[in-house]
C-alpha positions as semicolon CSV with decimal commas, in nm:
position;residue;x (nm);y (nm);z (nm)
1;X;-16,164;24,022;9,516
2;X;-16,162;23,772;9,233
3;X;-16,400;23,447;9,244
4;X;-16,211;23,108;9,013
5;X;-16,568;22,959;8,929
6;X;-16,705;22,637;8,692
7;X;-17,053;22,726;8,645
8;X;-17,184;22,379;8,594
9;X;-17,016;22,228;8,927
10;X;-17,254;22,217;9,232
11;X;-17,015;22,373;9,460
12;X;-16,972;22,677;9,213
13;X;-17,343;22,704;9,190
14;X;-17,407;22,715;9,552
15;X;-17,184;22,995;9,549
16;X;-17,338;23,174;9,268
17;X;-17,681;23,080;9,424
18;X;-17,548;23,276;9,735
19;X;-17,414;23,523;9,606
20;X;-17,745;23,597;9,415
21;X;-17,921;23,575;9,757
22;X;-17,738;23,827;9,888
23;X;-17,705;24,066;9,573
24;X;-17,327;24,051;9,555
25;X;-17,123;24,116;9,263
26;X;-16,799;23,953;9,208
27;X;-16,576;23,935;8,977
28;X;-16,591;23,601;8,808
29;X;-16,332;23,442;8,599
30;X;-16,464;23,094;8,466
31;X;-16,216;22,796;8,517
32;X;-16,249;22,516;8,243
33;X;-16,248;22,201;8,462
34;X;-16,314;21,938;8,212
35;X;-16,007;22,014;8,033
36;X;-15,866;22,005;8,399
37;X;-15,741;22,392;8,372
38;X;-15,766;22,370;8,759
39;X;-15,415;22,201;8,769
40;X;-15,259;22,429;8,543
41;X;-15,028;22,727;8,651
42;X;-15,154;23,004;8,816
43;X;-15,446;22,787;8,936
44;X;-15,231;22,504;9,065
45;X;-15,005;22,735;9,305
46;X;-15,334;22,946;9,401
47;X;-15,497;22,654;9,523
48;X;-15,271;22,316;9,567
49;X;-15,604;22,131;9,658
50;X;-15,724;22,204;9,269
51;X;-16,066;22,242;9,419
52;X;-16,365;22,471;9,231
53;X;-16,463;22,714;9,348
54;X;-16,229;22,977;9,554
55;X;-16,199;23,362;9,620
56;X;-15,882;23,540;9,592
57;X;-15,925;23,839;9,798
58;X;-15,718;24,154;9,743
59;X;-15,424;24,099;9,948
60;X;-15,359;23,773;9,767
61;X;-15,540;23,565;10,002
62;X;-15,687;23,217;9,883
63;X;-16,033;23,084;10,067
64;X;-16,143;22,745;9,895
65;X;-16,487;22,497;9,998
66;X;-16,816;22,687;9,875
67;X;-16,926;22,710;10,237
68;X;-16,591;22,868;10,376
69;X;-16,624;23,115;10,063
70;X;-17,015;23,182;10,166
71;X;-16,922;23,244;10,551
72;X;-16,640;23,554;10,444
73;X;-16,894;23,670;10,225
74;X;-17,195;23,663;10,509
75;X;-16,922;23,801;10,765
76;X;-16,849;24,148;10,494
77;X;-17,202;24,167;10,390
78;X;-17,390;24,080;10,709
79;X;-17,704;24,092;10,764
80;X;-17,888;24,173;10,457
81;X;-18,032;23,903;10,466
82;X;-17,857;23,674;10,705
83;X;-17,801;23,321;10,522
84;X;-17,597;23,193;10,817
85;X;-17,838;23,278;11,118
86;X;-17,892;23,539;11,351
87;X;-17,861;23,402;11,667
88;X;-17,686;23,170;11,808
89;X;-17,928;22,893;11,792
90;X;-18,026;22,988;11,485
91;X;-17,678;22,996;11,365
92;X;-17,608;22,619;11,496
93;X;-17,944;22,478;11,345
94;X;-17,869;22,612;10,991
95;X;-17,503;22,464;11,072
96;X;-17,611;22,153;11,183
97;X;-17,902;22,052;10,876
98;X;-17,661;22,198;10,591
99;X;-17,375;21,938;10,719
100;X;-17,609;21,678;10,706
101;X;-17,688;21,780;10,386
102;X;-17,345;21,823;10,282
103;X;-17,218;21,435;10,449
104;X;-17,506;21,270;10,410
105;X;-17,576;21,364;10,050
106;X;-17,461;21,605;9,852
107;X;-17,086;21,424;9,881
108;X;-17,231;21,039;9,873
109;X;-17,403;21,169;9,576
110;X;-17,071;21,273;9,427
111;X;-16,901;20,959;9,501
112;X;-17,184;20,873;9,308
113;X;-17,194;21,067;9,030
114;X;-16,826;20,976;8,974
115;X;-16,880;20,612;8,997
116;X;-17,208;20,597;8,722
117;X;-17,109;20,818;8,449
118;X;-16,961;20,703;8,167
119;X;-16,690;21,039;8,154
120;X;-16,544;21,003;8,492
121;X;-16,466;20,620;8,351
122;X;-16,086;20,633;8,340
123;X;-15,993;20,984;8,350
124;X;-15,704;21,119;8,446
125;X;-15,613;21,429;8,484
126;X;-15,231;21,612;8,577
127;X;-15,217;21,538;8,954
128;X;-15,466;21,257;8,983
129;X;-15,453;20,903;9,003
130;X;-15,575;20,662;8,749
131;X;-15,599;20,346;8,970
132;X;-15,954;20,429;9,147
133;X;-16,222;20,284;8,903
134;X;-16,581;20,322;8,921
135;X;-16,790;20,090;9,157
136;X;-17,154;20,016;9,099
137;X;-17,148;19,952;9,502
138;X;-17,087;20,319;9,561
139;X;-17,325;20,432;9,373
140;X;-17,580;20,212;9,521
141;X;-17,418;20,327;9,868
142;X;-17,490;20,726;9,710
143;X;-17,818;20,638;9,663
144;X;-17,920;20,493;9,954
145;X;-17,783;20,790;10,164
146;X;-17,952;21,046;9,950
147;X;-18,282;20,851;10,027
148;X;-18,235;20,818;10,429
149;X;-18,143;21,182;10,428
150;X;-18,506;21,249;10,254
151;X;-18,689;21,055;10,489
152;X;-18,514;21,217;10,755
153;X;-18,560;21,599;10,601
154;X;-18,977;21,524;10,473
155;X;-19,072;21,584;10,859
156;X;-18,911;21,957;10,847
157;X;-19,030;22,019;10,552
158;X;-19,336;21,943;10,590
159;X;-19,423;22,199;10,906
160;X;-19,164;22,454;10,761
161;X;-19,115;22,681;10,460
162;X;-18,809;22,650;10,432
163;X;-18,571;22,371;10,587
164;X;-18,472;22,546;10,924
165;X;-18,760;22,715;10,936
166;X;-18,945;23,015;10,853
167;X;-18,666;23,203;10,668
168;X;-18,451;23,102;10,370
169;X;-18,050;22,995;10,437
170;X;-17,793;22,855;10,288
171;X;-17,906;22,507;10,406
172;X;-18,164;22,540;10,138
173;X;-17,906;22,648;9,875
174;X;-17,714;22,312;9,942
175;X;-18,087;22,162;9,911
176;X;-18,148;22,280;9,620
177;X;-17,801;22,188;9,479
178;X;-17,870;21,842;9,529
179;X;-18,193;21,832;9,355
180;X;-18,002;22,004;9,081
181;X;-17,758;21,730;9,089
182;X;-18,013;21,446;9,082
183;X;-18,194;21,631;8,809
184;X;-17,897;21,695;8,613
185;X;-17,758;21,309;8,595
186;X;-18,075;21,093;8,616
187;X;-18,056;21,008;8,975
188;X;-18,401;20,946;9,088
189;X;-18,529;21,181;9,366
190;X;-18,706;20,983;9,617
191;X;-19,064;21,116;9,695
């Protein structure tokens, strides 16, 4: 089982931050996705949607999307500790905030990202288009999500530990991701 990572993207770094969690080794080979090495042969025919990360497993079979990579992993190395739930309650309460977390922020704050920095201006990379150009609108639109989700997370946090609860999951490694992401490009956490 190999794992096509870029360290510095937040969907490879949830992965990493689960696989830490659950004191998995993998090996890792590093994809370079700012000189878009993604769309490049082999990567292009492993994975036509050119996404970061994915896990080749050892009969050849690709799994892309951090969380669909997370939930094999939890599924071959369950329980210790279980990041996914242990019930099914549980389960569908860990489901249900890290989707929110995922819609309602995490990807508006892409969209974001995308649409404020200066490198994403313009580029073009093999297999992309070069007509979509950044929009100050969506990243006031990123921002505004990313501050209704707060207000709507504060209230768990403030009786819980963690968000669902008592025990860490992988709802708080997408948390965390996005604070990461805020941190990383200047967009201001709301408090």
């Amino acid at each position: 089982m190999k794992l096509y990572n870029f360290s510095l993207a937040p969907n490879g770094q949830r992965v990493q931050a689960f696989l830490n969690e659950k004191k998995i080794t993998l090996e890792t080979r590093q994809i370079n996705v700012r000189d878009g090495e993604q769309f490049k042969e082999p990567f292009k025919s492993m994975n036509p949607f050119n996404c970061i990360p994915f896990l080749e497993l050892d009969d050849g079979t690709i799994i892309s999307e951090s969380i669909s990579i997370c939930r094999y992993l939890e599924e071959e190395h369950f329980p210790n500790p279980s990041l996914f739930g242990n019930n099914p309650q549980n389960k569908a309460y860990i489901d249900m905030w890290n989707r929110r977390l995922e819609l309602d922020c995490l990807t508006p704050l892409g969209f974001a990202l995308r649409n404020k920095v200066s490198m994403f201006a313009d580029r073009v990379l093999a297999g992309t288009r070069n007509d979509i150009k950044q929009s100050p609108d969506v990243v006031e639109r990123g921002m505004q999500m990313t501050n209704l989700l707060f207000e709507r997370i504060n209230p768990c946090l403030e009786k819980n530990e963690f968000i669902c609860g008592d025990n860490f999951s992988v709802a708080d490694i997408t948390g965390h991701s996005i604070f990461l992401y805020c941190e990383r490009f200047k967009f201001e956490i709301p408090t």
